[in-house]
N, C-alpha and C positions, 0 to 999 in steps of 0.2 A: 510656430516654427521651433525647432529643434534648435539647443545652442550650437552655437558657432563654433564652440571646441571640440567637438567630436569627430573625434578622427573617423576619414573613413578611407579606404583601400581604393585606387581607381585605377585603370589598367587602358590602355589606350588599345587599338586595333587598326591594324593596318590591312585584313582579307576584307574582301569585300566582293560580292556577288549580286547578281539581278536578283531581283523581287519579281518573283512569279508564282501561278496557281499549282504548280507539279508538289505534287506529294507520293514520298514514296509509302508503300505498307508499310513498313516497321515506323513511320514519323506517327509517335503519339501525341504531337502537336495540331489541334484544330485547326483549320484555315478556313473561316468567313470571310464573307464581306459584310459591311459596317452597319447594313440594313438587320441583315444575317445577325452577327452578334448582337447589337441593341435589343432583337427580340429574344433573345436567348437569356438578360438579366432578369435574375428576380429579386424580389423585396426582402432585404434583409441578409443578402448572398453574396459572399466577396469574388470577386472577378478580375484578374491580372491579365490585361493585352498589350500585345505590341503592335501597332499599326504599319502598314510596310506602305508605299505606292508600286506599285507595279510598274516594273518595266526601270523602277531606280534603283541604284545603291543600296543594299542592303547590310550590315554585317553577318556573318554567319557566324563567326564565334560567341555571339549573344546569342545567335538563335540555336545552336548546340544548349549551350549550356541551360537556355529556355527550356529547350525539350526534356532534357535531365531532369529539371526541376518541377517538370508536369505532375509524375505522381506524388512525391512527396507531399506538393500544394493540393492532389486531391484528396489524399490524405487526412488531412487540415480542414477540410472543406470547400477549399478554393477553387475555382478552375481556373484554365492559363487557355488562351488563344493567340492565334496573330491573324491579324484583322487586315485583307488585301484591300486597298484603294485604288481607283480609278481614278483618273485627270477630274473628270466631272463632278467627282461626290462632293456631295456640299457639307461632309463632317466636318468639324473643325482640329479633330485631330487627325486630318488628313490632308491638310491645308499647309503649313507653311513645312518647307524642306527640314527646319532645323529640332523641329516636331518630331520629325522621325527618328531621331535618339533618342525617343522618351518611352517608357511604359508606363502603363497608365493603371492604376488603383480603383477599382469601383466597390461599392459598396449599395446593391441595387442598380440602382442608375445614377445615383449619386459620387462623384472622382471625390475620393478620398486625397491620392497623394499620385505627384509626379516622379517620376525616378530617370533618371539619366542612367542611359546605358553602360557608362562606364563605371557608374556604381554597383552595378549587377554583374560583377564580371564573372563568378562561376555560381555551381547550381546553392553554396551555401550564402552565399551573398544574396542571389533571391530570396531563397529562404526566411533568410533573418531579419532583409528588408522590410519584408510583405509583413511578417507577421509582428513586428515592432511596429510598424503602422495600425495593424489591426490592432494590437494589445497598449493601446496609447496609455489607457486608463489603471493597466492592469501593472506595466512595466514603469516606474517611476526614473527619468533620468536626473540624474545629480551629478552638480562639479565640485560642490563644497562641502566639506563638513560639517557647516551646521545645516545645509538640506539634511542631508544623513540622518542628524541629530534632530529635526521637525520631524522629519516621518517616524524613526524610531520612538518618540514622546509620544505621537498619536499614535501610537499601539500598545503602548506599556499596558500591560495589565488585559488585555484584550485578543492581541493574535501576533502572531510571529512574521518575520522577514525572510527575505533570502536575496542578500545585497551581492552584486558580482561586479567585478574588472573583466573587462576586454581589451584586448591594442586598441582594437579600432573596428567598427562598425562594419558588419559584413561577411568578420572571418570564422571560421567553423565553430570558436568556442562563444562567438556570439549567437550563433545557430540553437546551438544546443541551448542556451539559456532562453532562445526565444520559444522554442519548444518545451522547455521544461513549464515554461511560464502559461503554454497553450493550455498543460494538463494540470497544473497546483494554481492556476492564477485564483482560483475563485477560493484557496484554505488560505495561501499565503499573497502577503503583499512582497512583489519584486520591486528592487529598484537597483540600477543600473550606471557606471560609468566607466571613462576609456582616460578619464583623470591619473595621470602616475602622482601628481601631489595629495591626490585624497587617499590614495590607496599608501600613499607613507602615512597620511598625518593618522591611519587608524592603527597604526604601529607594525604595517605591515614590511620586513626587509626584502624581502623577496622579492622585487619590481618586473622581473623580466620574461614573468609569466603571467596566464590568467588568474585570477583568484574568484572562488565563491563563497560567502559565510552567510550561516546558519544563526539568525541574529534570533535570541529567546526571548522577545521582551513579554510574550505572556507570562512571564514570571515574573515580570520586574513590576509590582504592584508601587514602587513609591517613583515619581519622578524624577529625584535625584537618583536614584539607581540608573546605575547603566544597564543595556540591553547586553545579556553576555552571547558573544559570537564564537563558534563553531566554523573553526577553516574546514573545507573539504581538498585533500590534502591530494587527490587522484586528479588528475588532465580532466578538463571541463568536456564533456561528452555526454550526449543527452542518458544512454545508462547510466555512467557512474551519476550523474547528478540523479537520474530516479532512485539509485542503491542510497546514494546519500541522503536524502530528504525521508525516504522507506525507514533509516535508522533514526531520522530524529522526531519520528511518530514513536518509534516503539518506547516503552518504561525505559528511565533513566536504569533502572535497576531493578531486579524481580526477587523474589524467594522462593526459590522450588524447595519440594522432599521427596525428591525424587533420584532415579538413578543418573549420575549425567550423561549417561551413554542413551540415554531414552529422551531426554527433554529436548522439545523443539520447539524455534524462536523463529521471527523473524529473519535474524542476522544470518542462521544456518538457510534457509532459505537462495538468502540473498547471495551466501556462498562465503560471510565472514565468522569468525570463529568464535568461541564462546568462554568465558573468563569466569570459573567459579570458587569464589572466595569460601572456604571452608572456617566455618562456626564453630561455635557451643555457647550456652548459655551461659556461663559463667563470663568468655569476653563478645555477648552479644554484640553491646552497643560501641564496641572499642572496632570489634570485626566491620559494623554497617558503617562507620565512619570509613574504615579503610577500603570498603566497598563502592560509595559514593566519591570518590575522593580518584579513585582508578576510572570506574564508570566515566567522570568527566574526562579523565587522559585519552580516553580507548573511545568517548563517543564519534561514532560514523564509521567504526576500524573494528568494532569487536563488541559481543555482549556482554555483559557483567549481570552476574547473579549472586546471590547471595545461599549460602549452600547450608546446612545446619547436620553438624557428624552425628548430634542427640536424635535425631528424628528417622535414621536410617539403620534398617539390617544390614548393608552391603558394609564389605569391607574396604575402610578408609584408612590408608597408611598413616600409623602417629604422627608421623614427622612431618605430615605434608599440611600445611596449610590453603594450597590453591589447586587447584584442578585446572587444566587444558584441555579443551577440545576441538579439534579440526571441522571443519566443513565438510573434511570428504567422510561418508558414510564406513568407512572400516575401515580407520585409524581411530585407537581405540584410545581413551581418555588416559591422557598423562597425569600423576600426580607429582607437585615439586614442594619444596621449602625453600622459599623466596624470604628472606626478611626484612626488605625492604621494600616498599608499596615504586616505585620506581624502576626496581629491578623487575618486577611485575610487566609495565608500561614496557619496558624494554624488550623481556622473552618474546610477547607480544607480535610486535611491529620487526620483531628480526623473523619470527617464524614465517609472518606476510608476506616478507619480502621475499624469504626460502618458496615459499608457493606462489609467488608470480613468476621468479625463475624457472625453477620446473616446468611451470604451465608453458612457458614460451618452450623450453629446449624439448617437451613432448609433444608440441603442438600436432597439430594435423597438418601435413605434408602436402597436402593434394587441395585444387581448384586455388583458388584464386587470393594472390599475397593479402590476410586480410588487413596486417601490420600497415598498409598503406591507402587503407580505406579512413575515406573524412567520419563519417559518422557510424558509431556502431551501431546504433538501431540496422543500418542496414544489414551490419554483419549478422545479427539476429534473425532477418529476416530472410538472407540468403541459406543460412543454416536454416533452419523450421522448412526450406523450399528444400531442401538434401533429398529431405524425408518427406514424403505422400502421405497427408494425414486423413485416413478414411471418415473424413465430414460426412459422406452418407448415414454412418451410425446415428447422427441426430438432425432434428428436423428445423429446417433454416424457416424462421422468419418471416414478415413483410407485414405490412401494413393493416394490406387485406387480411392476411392469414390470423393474426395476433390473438384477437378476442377471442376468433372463431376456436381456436386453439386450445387456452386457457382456460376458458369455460365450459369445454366437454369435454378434458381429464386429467385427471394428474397430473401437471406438466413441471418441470424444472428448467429454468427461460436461463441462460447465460448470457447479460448483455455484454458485448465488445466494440471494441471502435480498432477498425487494420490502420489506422494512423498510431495507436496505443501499444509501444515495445511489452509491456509487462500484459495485458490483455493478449497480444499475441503468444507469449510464454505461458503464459493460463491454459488457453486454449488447447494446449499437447495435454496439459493432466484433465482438462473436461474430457477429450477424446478416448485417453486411457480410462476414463470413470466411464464412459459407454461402453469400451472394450469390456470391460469385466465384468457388464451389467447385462451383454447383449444375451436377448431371448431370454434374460429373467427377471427383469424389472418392470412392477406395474405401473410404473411411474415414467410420464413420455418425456426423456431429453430433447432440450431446441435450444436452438440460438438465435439469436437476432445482432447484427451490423448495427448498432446508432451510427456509423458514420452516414449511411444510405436512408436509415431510419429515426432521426431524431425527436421526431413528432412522440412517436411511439414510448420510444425511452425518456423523455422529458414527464409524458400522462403516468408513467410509471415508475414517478419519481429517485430515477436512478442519474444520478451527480457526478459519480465516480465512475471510473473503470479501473478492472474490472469487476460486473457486480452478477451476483446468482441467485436469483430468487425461485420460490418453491408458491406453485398456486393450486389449490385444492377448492371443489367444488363448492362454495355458500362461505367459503373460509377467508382473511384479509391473508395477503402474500406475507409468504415469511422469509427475509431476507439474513442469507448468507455471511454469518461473519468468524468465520474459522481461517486457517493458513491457507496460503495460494497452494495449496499440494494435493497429488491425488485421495491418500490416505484421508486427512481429513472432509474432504470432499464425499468419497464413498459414506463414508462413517456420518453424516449429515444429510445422506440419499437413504441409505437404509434405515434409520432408527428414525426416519420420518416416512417411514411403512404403515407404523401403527398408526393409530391415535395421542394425543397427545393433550390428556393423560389419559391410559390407559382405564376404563371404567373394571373393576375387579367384582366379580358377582356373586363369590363363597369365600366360607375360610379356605376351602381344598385349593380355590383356584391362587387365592392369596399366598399361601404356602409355596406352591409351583411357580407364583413371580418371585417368590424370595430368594429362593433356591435353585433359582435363574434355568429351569425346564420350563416355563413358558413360551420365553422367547430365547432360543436354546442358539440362533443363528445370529442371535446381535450379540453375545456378548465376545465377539471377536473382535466388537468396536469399543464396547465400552466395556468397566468392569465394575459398575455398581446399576443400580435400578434404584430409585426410590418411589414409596408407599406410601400417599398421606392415609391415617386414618383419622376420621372425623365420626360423629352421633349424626343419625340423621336431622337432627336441630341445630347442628351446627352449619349453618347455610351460607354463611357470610363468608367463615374459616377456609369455607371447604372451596368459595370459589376465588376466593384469596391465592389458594394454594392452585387453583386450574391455569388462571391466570399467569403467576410465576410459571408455571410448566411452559405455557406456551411463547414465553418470554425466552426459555431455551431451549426449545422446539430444535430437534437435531442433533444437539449436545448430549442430552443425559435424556434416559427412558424415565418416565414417569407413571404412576399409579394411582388411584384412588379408591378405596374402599369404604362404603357410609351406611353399611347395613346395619341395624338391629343387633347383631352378636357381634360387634366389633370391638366389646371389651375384651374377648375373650385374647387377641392380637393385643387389646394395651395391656395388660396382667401380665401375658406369655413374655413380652419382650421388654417393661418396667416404662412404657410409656403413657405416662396421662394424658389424657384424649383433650384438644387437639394436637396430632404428634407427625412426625416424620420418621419411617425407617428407612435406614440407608444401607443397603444391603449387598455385600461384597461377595457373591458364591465362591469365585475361587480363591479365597481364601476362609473363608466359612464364618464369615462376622457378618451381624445383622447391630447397627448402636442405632440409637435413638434421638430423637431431637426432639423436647417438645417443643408448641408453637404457639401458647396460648399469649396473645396480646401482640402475636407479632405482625409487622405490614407485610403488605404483600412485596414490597420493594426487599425489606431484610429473608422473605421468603426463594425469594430469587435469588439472594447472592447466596443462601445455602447450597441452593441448586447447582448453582454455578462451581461449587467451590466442591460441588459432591466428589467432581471423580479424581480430584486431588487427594492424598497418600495423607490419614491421621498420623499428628506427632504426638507423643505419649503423653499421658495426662499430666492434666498438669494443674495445681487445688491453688487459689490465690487466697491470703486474708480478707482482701476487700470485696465490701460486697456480699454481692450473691452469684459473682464468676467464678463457676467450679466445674472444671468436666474435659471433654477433648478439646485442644486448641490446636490451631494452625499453625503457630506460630513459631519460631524455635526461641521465644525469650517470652520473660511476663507483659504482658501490656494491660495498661489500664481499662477498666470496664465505658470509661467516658468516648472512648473513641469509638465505641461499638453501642454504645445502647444499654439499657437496662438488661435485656431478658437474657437471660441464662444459656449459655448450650449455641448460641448464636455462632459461626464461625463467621471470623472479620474477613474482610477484603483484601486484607495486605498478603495475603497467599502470592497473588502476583499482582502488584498496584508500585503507580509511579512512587518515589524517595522524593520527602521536598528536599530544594535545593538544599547543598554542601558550601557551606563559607569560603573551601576553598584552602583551609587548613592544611599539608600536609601532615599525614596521619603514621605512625608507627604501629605495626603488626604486632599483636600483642602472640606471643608464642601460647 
């Protein structure tokens, strides 16, 4: 049993109506009888009914708010009945008068949990009831802070939290966290209370709203360390909590060299703005501290990059040290001179606040005030309904259909769940990726519902939504991991036309991949192709390198060349065989990598790292690291490996934690 301190909401009811078999059309409420329903449960399958007797007392304001709550909970997976009783039935929840205020929990045929009706009093109170029942395991409730403090110690070093306040059990922003919990319960551990003393002793002032944080303790490798927490700072609603959790996946921090008017994150995505701290070498390491240091202010509100002025032709105003960029697609990047990391934090959260205004005083006029809708998923799904999405462009699913499918062509499977707000938002740029595809793509689109089909999606080992895999005949599926947007979606449908790696069968034709007339239609996705050349004795190398290839299968076009005259490509371009060319036609540079001794792991994150922008050479004393680097500062060869020519990771990779220091802008 649940503690006894939890508040909960309960609402008395004074209408009351007979219990009868009439149903009108529009009631999306089943009505059985108790024979009826009993056959209807299966094994493993949650089931919320209300038992009425007929001919008695009924309230009708539960069974409003019942019916409201039908699709949501089928959604979920749930189904909702009300279950009619006769004088004679010998159910036992059909037996005593005072029974008939209860709804009942099953799980199979097994009752989970009873609920009094007056704790159910509108559709988010079902809601949040049923699925707190269901996610017993998953949702941790706590009144003290040293619970808080047990659970956080068993995860240090292991996996992350997401601890929340509610008033009290029931109400919409407990809704949303039970939902949230439905889709992250299995990355993160929730846990839960309606405690106003726990929520001060974690130093929280603010008592008279919800709160949720984002507790890190997979960073906190030593026990005495504390778990550091992430307020989410937006009204608890099941989006903003997906927008919120979506930012504390993405990299603390990245480094592009790129233009910032071009680079796309997550957070532009998600609709929040982007923070780029402008470099040089000379105050690298002074600049990444002051990067790290924002990143922490701005995490869940904004992205933070780390920008480098040595690695770029655009022009960068002297004076400015940081760069601005909006979410909306043509507002064009500001640059300022901020000298203070604070003042920073600041432009920030006032520009935020300038764009949620606007957004409200431009809002949409017409249909229905959404300002006074409980949950916004719905608002999402009544928008996506504006507009007719021609689903017929790709081929829905089932059970039956699946293999049948898969295994005689091409296909591109997008699994979704219509309970999933951000799966549903997918879904407009997979449609637009058919639109643009229709009547020229060899490749068959489909989708399949795991909500209807979970069998399916479980055998095809898909965890998440939403997820996009690619099945090619004899081939293992290759699963989708670029940005939820069309462009990249397209850009991952096309450049997995070819093969992958592409087998090259002359020098002539070798030439024509370099100088990008082969595949003369892809490179409006990407801007590089790369070429392994190998001896035909080098067998190991060559499948080293097939392997990476198909490790980024979608991303970058790959080659291979292993013929007999294939010195003549190492000589021509200064690479010793085995080697990589990376070959940029529009702009007319083909560099080199060799590859001898390297694994097939360091071969892939070349790959990976291909269609990112070289920073100007750069010759170290140590060592034998000498050649093009990523990087916009020197870094030591031990982070990277022996072999030469290697490009590291850190192009865009997580920053370990920041002490926490505030830091001073080094002009």
């Amino acid at each position: 049993m649940m503690s006894s301190g939890i508040g909960v909401f309960r609402a008395g009811v004074a209408l009351l109506v007979m219990c009868g078999f009439s149903k009108s059309a529009e009631d999306a409420l089943p009505e059985l009888s108790p024979e009826q329903y009993f056959s209807t449960l299966q094994p493993g399958k949650a089931s919320l009914a209300y038992f009425c007797q007929v001919g008695s007392p009924s309230n009708s304001v539960f069974l409003e708010e019942l019916k409201e709550a039908v699709r949501p909970l089928q959604d979920h997976g749930i189904s909702v009945s009300k279950v009619n009783c006769v004088q004679e039935e010998a159910s036992r929840y059909c037996g005593k008068e005072e029974g008939l205020m209860k709804a009942y929990l099953f799980r199979g045929s097994i009752l989970l949990r009873e609920f009094p009706t007056d704790t159910l009093f509108d559709v988010d109170a079902i809601v949040a009831h049923v699925l707190f029942a269901l996610l017993f395991n998953e949702v941790k409730y706590v009144t003290i802070l040293e619970d808080l403090h047990n659970i956080e110690n068993s995860l240090k070093g292991k996996a992350n939290m997401i601890f929340s306040y509610v008033e009290a059990i029931g109400t919409p922003e407990h809704r949303a966290v039970m939902e949230a919990a439905f889709v992250y319960g299995t990355s993160y551990q929730f846990a839960l209370t309606t405690e106003v003393a726990l929520l001060e002793d974690i130093g929280s002032e603010d008592i008279g709203r919800a709160h949720l944080y984002f507790c890190h303790c997979e960073l906190a490798l030593d026990l005495t360390e504390r778990c550091r927490r992430t307020l989410m700072e937006q009204p608890l609603t099941t989006l903003n909590i997906h927008i919120f959790v979506k930012t504390m996946k993405a990299p603390l921090l990245m480094e592009v060299a790129e233009d910032p008017q071009q680079v796309s994150t997550i957070h532009l995505q998600l609709g929040l703005p982007l923070v780029f701290i402008i470099s040089q070498q000379a105050t690298y390491e002074a600049d990444r501290r002051t990067a790290e240091w924002v990143a922490w202010r701005l995490l869940g509100k904004a992205g933070v990059l780390l920008l480098s002025r040595d690695s770029m032709d655009m022009n960068i105003p002297q004076h400015a040290n940081v760069a601005f960029r909006r979410a909306e697609k043509e507002v064009p990047v500001e640059f300022l001179s901020l000298n203070d990391a604070d003042l920073i934090v600041s432009h920030v959260k006032n520009n935020m606040h300038i764009e949620e205004i606007q957004e409200d005083e431009d809002g949409d006029e017409e249909g229905p005030d959404l300002a006074i809708q409980d949950d916004e998923v719905a608002e999402t799904v009544y928008r996506d309904r504006k507009r007719r999405l021609p689903l017929e462009l790709t081929v829905e699913l089932t059970q039956e259909t699946f293999n049948s499918t898969v295994m005689t062509s091409d296909s591109i499977v997008f699994f979704y769940a219509t309970w999933h707000a951000v799966s549903m938002a997918f879904l407009q740029s997979y449609i637009d990726v058919a639109i643009k595809l229709k009547g020229t793509s060899t490749i068959l689109l489909t989708r399949i519902n795991c909500a209807d089909w979970s069998d399916v999606c479980t055998k095809q080992n898909v965890t998440a939504f939403p997820a996009v895999k690619l099945y090619k005949e004899g081939e293992s599926p290759v699963s989708y991991a670029g940005m939820l947007g069309t462009k990249d979606l397209l850009k991952f449908i096309q450049i997995n036309r070819i093969s992958c790696p592409v087998n090259i069968a002359s020098i002539q034709e070798a030439e024509k991949y370099l100088h990008g007339e082969l595949y003369k239609d892809l490179f409006s996705f990407t801007s590089v192709s790369v070429l392994g050349l190998f001896s035909p004795a080098m067998i190991s190398a060559k499948e080293h390198f097939r392997e990476a290839g198909k490790q980024l299968r979608g991303s970058v076009v790959t080659g291979v060349y292993s013929e007999d005259d294939v010195w003549i490509l190492s000589n021509k371009y200064g690479a010793p065989l085995p080697a990589m060319l990376l070959a940029r036609p529009r702009e007319g540079r083909i560099e080199s990598v060799p590859l001898a001794s390297t694994s097939m792991q360091d071969m892939a994150q070349i790959l990976a790292n291909a269609p990112l922008e070289a920073f100007k050479e750069y010759s170290s004393g140590e060592g034998n690291l000498e050649g093009i680097f990523w990087l916009s500062a020197p870094t030591s060869s031990a982070a990277f490996g022996e072999s030469a020519f290697r490009r590291p990771s850190v192009c865009i990779s997580f920053i370990s934690v920041y002490n926490g220091t505030k830091p001073e802008i080094v002009a």
